[in-house]
mmCIF file as Biopython writes it, N, C-alpha, C and O atoms, coordinates in Angstrom:
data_model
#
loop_
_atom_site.group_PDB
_atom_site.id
_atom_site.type_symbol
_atom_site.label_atom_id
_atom_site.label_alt_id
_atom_site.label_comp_id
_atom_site.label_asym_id
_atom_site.label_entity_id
_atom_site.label_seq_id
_atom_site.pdbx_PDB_ins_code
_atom_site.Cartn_x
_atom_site.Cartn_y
_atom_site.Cartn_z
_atom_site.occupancy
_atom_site.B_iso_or_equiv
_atom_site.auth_seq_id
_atom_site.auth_asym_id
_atom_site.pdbx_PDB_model_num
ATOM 1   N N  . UNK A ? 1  ? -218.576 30.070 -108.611 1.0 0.0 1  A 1 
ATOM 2   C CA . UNK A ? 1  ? -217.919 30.091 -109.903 1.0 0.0 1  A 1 
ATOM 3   C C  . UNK A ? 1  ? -217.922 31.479 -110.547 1.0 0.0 1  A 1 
ATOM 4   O O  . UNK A ? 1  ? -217.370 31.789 -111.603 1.0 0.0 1  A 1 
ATOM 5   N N  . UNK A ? 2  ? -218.692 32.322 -109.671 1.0 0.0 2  A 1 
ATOM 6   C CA . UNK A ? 2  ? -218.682 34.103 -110.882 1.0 0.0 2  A 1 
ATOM 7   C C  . UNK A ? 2  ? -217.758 33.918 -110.457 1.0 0.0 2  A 1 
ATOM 8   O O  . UNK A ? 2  ? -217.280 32.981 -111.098 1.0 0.0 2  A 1 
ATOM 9   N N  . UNK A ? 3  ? -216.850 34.326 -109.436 1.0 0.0 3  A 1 
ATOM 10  C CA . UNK A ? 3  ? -215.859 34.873 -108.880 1.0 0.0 3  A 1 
ATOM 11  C C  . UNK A ? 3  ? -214.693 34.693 -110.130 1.0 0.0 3  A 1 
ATOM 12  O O  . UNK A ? 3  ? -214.101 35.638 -110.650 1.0 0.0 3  A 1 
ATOM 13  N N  . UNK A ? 4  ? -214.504 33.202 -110.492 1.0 0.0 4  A 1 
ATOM 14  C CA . UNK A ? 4  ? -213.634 33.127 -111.324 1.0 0.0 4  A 1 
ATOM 15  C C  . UNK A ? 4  ? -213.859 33.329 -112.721 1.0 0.0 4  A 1 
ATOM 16  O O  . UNK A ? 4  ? -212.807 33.312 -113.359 1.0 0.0 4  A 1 
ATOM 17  N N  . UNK A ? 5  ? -215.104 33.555 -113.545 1.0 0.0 5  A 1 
ATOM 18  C CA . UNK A ? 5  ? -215.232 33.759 -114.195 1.0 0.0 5  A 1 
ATOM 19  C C  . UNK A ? 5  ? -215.179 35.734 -114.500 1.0 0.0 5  A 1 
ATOM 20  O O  . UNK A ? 5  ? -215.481 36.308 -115.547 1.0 0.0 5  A 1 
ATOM 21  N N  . UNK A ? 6  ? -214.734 36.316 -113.295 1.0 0.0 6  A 1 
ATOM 22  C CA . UNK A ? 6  ? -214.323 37.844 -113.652 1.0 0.0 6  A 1 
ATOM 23  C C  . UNK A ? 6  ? -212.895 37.996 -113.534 1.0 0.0 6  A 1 
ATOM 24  O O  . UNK A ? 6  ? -212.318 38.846 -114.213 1.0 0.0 6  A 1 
ATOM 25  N N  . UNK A ? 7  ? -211.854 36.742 -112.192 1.0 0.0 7  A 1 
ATOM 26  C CA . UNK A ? 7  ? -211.052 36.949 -111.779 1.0 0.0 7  A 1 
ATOM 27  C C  . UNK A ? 7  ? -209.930 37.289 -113.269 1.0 0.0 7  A 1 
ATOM 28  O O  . UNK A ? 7  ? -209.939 36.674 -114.336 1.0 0.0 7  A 1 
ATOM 29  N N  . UNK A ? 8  ? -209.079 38.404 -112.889 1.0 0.0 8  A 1 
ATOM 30  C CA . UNK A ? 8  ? -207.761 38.556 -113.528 1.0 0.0 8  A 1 
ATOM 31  C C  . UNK A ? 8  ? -206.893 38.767 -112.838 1.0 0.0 8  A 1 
ATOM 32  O O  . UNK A ? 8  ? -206.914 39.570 -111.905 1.0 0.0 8  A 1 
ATOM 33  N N  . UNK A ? 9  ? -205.775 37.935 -113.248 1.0 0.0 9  A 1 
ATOM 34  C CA . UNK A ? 9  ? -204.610 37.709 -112.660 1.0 0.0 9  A 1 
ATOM 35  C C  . UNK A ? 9  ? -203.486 38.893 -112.946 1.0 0.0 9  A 1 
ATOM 36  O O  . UNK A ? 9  ? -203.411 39.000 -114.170 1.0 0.0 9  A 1 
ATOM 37  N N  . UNK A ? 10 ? -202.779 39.621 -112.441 1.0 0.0 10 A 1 
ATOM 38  C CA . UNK A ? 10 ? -201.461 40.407 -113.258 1.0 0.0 10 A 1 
ATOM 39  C C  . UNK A ? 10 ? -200.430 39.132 -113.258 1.0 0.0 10 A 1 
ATOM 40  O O  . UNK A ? 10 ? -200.289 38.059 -112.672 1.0 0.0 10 A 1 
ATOM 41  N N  . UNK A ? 11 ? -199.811 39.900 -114.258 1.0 0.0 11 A 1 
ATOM 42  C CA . UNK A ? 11 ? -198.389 38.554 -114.944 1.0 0.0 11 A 1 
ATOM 43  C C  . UNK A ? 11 ? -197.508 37.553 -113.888 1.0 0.0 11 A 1 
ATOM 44  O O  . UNK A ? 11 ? -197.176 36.367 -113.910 1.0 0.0 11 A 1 
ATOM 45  N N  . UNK A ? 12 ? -197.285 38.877 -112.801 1.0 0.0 12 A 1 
ATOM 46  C CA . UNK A ? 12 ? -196.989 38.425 -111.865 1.0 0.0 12 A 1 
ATOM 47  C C  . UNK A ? 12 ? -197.374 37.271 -110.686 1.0 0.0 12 A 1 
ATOM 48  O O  . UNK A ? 12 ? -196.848 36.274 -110.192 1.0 0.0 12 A 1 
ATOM 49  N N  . UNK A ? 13 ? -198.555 37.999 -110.559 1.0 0.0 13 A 1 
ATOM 50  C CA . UNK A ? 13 ? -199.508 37.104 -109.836 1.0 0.0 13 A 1 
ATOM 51  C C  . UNK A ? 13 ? -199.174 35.457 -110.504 1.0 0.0 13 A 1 
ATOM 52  O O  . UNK A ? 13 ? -198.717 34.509 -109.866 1.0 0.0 13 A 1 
ATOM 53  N N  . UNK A ? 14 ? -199.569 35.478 -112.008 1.0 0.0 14 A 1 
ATOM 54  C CA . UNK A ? 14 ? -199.621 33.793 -112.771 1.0 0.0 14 A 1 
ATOM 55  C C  . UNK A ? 14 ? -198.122 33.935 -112.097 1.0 0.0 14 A 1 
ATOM 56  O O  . UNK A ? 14 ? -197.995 33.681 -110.900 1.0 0.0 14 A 1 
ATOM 57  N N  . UNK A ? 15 ? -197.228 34.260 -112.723 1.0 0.0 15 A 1 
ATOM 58  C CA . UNK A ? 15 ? -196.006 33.946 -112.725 1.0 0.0 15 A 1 
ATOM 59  C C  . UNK A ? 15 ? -195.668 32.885 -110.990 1.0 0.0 15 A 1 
ATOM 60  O O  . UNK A ? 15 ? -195.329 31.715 -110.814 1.0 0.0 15 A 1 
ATOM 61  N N  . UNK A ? 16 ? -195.960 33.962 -110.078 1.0 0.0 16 A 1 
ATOM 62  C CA . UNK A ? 16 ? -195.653 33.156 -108.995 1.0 0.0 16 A 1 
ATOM 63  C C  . UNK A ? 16 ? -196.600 32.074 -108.458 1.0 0.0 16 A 1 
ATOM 64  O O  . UNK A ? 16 ? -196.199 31.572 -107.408 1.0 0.0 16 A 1 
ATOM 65  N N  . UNK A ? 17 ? -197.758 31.598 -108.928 1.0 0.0 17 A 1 
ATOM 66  C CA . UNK A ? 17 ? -198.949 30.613 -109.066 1.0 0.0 17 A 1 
ATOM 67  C C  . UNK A ? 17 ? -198.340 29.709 -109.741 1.0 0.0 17 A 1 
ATOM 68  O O  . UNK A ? 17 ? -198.287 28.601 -109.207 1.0 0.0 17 A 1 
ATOM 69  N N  . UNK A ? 18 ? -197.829 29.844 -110.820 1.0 0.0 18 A 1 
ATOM 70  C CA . UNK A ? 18 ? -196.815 29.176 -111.967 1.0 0.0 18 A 1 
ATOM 71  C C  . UNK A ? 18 ? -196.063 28.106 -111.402 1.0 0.0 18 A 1 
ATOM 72  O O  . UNK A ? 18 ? -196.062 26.905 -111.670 1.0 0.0 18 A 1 
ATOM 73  N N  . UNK A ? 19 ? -195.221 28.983 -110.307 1.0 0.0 19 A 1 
ATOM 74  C CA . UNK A ? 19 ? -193.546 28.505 -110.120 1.0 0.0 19 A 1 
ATOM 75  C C  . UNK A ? 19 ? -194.670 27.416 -108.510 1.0 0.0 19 A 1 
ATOM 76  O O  . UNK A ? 19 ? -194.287 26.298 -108.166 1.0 0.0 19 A 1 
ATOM 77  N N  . UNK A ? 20 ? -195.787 28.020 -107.921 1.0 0.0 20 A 1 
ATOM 78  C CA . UNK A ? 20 ? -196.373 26.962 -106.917 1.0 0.0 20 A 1 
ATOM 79  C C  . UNK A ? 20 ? -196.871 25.652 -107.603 1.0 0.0 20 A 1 
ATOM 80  O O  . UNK A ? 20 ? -197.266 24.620 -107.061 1.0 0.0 20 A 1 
ATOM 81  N N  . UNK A ? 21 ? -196.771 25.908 -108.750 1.0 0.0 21 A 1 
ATOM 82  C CA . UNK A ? 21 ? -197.468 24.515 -109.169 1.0 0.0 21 A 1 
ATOM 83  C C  . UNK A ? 21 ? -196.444 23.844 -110.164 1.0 0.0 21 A 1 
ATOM 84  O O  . UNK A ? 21 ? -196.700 22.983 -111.005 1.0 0.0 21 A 1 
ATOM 85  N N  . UNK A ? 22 ? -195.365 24.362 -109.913 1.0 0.0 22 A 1 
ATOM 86  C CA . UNK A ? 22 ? -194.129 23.562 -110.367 1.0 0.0 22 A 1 
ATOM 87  C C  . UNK A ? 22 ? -193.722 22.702 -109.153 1.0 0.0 22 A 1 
ATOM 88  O O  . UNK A ? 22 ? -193.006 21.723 -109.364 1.0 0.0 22 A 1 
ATOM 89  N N  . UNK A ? 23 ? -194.124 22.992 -107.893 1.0 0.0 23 A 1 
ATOM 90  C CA . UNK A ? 23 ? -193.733 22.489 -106.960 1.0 0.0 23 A 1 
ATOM 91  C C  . UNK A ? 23 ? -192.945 23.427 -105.687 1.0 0.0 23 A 1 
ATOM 92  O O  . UNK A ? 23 ? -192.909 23.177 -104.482 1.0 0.0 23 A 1 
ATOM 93  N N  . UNK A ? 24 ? -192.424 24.430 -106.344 1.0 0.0 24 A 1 
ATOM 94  C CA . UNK A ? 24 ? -191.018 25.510 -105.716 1.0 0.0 24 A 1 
ATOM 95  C C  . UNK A ? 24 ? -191.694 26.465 -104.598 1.0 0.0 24 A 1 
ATOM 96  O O  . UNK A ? 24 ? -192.714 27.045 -104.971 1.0 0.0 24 A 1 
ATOM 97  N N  . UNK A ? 25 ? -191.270 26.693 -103.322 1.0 0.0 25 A 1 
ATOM 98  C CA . UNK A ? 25 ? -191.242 27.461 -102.461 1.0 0.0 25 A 1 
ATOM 99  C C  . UNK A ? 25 ? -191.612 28.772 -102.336 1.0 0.0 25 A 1 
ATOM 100 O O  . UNK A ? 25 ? -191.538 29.113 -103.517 1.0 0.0 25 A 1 
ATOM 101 N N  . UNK A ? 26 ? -191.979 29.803 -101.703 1.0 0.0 26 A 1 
ATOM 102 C CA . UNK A ? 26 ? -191.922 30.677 -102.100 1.0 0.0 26 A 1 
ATOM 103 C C  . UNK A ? 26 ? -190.645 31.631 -102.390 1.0 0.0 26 A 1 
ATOM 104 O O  . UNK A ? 26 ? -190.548 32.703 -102.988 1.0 0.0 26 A 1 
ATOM 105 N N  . UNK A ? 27 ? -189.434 30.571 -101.534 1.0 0.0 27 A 1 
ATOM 106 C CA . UNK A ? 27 ? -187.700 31.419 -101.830 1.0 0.0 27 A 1 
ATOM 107 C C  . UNK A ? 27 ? -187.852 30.835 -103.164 1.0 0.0 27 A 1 
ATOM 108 O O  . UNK A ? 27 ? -187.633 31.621 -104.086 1.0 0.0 27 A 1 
ATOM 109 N N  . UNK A ? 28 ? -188.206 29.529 -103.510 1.0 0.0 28 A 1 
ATOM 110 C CA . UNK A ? 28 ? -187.440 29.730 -104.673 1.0 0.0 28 A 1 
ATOM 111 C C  . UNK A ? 28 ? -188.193 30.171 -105.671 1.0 0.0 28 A 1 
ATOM 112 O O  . UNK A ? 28 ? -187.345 30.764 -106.338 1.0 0.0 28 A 1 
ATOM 113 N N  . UNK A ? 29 ? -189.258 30.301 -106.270 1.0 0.0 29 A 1 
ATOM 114 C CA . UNK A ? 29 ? -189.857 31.550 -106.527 1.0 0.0 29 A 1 
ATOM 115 C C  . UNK A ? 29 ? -189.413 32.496 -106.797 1.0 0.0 29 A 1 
ATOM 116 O O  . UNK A ? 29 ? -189.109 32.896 -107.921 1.0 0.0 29 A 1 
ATOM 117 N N  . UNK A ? 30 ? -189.227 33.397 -105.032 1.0 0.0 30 A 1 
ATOM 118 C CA . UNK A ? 30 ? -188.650 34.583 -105.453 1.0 0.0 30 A 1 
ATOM 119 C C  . UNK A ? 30 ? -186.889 34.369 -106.028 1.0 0.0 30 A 1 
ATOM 120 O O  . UNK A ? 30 ? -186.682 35.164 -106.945 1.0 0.0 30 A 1 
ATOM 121 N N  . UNK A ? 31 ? -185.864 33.664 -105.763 1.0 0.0 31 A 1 
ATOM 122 C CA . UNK A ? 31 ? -184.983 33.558 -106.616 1.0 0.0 31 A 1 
ATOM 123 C C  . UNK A ? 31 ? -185.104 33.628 -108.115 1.0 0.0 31 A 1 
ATOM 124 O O  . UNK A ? 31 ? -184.301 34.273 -108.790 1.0 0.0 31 A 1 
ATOM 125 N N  . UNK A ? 32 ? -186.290 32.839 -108.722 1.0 0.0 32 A 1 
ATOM 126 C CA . UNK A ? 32 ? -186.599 32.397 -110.203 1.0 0.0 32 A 1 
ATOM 127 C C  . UNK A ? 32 ? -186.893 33.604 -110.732 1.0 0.0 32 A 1 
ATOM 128 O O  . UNK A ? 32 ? -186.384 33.878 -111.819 1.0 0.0 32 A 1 
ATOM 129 N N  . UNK A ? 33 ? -187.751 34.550 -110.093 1.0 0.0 33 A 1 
ATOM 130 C CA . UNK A ? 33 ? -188.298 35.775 -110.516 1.0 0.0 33 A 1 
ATOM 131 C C  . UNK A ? 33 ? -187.566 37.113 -110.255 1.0 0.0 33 A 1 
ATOM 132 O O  . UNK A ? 33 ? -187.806 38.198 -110.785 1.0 0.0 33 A 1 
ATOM 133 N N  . UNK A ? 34 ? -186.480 36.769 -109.188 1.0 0.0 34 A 1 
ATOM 134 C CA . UNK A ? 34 ? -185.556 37.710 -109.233 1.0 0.0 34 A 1 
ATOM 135 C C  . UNK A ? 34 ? -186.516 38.747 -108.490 1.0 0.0 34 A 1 
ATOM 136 O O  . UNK A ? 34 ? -186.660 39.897 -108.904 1.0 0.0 34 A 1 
ATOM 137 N N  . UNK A ? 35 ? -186.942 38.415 -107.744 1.0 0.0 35 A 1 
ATOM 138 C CA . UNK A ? 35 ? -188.453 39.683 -106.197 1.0 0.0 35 A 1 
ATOM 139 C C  . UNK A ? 35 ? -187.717 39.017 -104.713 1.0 0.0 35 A 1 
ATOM 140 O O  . UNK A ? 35 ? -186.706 38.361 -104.461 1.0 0.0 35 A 1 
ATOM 141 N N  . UNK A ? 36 ? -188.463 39.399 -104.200 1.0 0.0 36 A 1 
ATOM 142 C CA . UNK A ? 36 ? -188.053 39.474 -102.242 1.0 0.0 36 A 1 
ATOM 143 C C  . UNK A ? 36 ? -189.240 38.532 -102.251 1.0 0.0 36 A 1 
ATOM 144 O O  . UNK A ? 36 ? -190.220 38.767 -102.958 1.0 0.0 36 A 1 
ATOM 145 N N  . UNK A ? 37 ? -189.131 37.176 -101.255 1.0 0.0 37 A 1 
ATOM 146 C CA . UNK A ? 37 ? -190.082 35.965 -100.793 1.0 0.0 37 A 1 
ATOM 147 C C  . UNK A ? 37 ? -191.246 37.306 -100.237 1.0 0.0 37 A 1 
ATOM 148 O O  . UNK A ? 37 ? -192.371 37.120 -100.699 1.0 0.0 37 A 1 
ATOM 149 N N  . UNK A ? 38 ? -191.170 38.111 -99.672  1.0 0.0 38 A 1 
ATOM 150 C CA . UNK A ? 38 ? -192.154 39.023 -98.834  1.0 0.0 38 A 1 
ATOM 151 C C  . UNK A ? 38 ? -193.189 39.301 -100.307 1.0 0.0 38 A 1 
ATOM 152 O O  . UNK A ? 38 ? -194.415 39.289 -100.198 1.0 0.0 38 A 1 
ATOM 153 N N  . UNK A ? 39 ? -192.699 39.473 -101.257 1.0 0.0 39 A 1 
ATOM 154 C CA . UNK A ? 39 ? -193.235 40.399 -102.453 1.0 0.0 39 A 1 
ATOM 155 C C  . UNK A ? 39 ? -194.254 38.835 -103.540 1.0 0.0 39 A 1 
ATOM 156 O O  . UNK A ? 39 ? -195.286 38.856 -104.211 1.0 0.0 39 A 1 
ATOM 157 N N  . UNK A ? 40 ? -193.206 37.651 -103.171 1.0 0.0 40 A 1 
ATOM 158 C CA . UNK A ? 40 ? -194.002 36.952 -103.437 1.0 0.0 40 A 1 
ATOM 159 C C  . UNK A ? 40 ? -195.169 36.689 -102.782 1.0 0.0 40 A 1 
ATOM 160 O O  . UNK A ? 40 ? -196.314 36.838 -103.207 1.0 0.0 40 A 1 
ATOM 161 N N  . UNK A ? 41 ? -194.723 36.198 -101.476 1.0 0.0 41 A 1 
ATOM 162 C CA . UNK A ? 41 ? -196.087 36.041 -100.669 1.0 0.0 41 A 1 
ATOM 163 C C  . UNK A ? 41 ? -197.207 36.984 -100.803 1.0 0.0 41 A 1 
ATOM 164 O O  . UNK A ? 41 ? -198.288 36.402 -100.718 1.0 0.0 41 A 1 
ATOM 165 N N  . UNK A ? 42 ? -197.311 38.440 -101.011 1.0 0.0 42 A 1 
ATOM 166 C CA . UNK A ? 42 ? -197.891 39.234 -101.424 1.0 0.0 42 A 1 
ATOM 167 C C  . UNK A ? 42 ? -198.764 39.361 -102.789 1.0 0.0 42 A 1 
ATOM 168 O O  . UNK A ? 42 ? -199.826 39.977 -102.876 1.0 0.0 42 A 1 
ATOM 169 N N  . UNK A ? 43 ? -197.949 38.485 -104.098 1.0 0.0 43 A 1 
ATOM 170 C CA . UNK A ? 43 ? -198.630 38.219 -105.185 1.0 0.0 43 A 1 
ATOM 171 C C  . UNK A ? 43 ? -199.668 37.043 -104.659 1.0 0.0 43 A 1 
ATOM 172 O O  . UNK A ? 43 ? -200.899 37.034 -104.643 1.0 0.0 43 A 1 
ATOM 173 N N  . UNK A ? 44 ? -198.975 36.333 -104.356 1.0 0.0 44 A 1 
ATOM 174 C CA . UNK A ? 44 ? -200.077 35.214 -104.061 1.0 0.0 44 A 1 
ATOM 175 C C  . UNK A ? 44 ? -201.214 35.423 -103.131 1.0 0.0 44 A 1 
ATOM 176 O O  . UNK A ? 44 ? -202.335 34.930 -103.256 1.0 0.0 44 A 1 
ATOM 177 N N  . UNK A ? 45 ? -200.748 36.307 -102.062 1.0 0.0 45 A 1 
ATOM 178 C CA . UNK A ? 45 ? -202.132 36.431 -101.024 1.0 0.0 45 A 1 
ATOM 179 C C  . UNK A ? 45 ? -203.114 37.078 -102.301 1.0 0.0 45 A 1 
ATOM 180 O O  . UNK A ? 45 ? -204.283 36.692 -102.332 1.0 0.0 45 A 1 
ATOM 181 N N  . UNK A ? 46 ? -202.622 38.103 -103.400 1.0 0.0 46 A 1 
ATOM 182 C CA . UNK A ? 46 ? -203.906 39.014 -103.756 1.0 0.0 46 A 1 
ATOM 183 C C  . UNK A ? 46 ? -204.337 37.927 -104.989 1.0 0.0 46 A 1 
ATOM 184 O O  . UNK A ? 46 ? -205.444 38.164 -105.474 1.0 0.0 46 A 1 
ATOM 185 N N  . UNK A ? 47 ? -203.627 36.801 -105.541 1.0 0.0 47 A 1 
ATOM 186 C CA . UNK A ? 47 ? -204.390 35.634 -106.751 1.0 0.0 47 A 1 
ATOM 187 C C  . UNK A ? 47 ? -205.634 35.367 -105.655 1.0 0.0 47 A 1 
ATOM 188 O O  . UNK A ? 47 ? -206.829 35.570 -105.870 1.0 0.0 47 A 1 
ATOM 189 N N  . UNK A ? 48 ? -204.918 34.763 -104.200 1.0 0.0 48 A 1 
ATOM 190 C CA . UNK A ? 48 ? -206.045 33.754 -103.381 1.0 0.0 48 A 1 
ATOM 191 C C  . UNK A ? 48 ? -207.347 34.681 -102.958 1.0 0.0 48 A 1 
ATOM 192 O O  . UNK A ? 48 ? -208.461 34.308 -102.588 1.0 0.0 48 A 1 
ATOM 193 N N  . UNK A ? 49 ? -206.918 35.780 -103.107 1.0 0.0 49 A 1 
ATOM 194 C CA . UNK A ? 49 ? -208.440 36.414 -102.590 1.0 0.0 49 A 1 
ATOM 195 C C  . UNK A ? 49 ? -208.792 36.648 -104.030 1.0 0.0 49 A 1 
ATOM 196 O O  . UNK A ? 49 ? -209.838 36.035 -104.241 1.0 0.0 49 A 1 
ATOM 197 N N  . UNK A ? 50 ? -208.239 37.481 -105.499 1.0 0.0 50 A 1 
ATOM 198 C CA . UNK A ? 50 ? -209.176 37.321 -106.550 1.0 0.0 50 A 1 
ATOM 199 C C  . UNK A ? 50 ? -209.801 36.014 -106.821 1.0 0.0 50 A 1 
ATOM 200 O O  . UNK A ? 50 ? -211.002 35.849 -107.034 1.0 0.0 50 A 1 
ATOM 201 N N  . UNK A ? 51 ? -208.626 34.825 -106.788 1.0 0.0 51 A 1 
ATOM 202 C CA . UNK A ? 51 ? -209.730 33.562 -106.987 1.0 0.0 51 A 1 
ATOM 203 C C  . UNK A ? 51 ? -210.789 33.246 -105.973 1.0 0.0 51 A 1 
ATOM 204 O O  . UNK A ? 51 ? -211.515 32.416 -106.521 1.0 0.0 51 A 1 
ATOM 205 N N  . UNK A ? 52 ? -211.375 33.571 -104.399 1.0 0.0 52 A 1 
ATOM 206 C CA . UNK A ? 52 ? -211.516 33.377 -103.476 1.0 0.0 52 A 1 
ATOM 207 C C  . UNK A ? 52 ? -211.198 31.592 -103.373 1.0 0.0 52 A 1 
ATOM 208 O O  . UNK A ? 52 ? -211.968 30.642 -103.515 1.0 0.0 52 A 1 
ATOM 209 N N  . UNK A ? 53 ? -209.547 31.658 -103.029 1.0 0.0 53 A 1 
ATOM 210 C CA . UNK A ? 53 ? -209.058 30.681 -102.943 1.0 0.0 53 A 1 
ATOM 211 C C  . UNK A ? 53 ? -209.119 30.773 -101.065 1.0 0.0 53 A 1 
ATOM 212 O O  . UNK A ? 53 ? -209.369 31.767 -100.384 1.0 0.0 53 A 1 
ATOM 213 N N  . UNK A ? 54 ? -208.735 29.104 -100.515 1.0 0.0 54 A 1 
ATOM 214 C CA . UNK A ? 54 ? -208.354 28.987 -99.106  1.0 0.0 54 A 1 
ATOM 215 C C  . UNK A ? 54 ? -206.801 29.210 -98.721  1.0 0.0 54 A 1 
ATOM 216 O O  . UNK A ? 54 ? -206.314 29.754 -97.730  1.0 0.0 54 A 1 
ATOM 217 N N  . UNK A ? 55 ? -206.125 28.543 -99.958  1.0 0.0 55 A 1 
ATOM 218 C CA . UNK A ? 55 ? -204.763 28.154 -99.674  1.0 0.0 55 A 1 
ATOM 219 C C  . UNK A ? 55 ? -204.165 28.729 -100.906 1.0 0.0 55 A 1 
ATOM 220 O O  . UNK A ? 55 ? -205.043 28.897 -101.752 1.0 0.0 55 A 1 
ATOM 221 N N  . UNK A ? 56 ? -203.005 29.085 -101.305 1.0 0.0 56 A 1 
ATOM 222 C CA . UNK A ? 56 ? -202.033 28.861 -102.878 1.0 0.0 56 A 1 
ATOM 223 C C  . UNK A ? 56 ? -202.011 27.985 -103.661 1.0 0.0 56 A 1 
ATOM 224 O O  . UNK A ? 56 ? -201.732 28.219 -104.837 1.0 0.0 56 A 1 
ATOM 225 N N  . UNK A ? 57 ? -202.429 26.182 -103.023 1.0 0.0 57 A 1 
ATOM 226 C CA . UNK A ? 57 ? -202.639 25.111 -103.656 1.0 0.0 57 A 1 
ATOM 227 C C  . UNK A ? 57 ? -203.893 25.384 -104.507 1.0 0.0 57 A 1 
ATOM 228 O O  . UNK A ? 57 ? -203.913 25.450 -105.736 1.0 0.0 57 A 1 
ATOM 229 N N  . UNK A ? 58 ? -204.833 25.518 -103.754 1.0 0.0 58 A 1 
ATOM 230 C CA . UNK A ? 58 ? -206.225 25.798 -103.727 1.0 0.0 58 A 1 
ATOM 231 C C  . UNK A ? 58 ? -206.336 26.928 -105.079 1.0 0.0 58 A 1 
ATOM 232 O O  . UNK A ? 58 ? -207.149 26.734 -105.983 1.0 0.0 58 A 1 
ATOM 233 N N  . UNK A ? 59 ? -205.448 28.057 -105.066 1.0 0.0 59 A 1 
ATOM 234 C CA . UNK A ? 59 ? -205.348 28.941 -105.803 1.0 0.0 59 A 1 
ATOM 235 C C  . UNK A ? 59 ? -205.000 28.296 -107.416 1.0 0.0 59 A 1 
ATOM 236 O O  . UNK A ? 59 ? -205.798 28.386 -108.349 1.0 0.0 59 A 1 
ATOM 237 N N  . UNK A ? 60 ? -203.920 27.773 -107.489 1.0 0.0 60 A 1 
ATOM 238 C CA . UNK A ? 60 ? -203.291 27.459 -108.713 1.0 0.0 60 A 1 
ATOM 239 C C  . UNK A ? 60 ? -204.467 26.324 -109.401 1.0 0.0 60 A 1 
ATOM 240 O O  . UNK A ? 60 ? -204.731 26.453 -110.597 1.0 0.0 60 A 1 
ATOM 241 N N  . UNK A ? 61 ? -205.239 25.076 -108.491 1.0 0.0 61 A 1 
ATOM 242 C CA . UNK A ? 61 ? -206.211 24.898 -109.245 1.0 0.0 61 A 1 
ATOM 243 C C  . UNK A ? 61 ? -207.281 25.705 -109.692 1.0 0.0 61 A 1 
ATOM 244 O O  . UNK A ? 61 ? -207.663 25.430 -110.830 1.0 0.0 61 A 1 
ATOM 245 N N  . UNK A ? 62 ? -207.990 26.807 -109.003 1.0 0.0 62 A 1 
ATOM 246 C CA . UNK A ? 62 ? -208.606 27.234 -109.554 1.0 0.0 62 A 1 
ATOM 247 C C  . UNK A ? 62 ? -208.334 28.290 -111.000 1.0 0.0 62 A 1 
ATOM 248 O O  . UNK A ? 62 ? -209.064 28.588 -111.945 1.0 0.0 62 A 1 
ATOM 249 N N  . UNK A ? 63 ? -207.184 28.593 -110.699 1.0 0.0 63 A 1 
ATOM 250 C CA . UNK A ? 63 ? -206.116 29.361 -111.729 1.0 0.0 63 A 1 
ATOM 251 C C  . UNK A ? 63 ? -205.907 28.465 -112.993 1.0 0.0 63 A 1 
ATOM 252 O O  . UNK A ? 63 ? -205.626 29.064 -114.030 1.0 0.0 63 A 1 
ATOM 253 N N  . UNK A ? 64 ? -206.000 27.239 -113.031 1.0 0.0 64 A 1 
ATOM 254 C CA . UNK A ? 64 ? -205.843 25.823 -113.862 1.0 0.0 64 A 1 
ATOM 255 C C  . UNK A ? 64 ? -207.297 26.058 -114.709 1.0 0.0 64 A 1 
ATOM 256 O O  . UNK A ? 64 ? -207.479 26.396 -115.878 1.0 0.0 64 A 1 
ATOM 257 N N  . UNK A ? 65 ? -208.353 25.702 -113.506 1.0 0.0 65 A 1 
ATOM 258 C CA . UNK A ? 65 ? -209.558 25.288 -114.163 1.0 0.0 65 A 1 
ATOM 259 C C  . UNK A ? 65 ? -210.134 26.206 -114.727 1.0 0.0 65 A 1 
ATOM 260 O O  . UNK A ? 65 ? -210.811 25.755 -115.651 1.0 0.0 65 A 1 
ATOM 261 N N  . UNK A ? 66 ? -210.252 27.941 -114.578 1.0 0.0 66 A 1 
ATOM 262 C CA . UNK A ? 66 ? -210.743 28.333 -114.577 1.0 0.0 66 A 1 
ATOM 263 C C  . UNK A ? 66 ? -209.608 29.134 -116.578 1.0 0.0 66 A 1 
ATOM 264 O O  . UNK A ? 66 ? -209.993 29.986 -117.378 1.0 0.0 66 A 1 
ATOM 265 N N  . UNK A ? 67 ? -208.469 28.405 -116.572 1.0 0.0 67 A 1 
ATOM 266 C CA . UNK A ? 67 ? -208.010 28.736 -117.677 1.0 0.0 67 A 1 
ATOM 267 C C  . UNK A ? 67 ? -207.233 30.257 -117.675 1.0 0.0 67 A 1 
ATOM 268 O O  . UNK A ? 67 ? -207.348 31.019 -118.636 1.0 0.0 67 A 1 
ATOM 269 N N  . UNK A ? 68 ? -206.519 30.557 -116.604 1.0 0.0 68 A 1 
ATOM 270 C CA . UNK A ? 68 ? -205.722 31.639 -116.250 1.0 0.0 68 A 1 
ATOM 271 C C  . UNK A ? 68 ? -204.559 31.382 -116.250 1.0 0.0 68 A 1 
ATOM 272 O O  . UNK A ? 68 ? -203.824 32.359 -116.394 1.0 0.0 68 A 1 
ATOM 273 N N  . UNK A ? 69 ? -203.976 30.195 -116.116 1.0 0.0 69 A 1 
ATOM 274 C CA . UNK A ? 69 ? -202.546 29.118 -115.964 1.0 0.0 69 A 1 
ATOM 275 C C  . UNK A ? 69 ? -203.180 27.784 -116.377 1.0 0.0 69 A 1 
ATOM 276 O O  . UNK A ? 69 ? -204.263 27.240 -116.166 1.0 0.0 69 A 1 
ATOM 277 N N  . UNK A ? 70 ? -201.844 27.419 -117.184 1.0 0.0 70 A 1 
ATOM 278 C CA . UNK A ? 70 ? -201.969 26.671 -118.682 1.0 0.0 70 A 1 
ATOM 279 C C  . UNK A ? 70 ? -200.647 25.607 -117.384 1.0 0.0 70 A 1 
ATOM 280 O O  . UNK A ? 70 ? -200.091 24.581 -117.776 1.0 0.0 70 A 1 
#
């Protein structure tokens, strides 16, 4: 639990954590945000290692619980 209690997210990072826990892809994602799927996948790999998440699923709850994404 330190881990998440230092983790910070950039806007981006929530943003595309956001659009995973809306349900949406990483194309559509990057469509919503107007970035390249490569650039998403990239926000999200660096949330899952600040949260030391396993997965993006994995990520957005801890991003939930930990009160980083509302």
């Amino acid at each position: 639990m330190e881990i998440l209690q230092r983790a910070t997210l950039t806007s981006r990072e929530a943003q595309c954590l956001a659009g995973i826990a809306e349900g949406l892809t990483n194309s559509d994602v990057a469509v919503k945000l107007q970035i390249s799927t490569p650039t998403v996948a990239l926000h999200l790999q660096n949330a899952k290692r600040k949260l030391g998440a396993a997965t993006r699923e994995h990520a957005v709850a801890l991003a939930i619980k930990s009160g980083l994404l509302s």
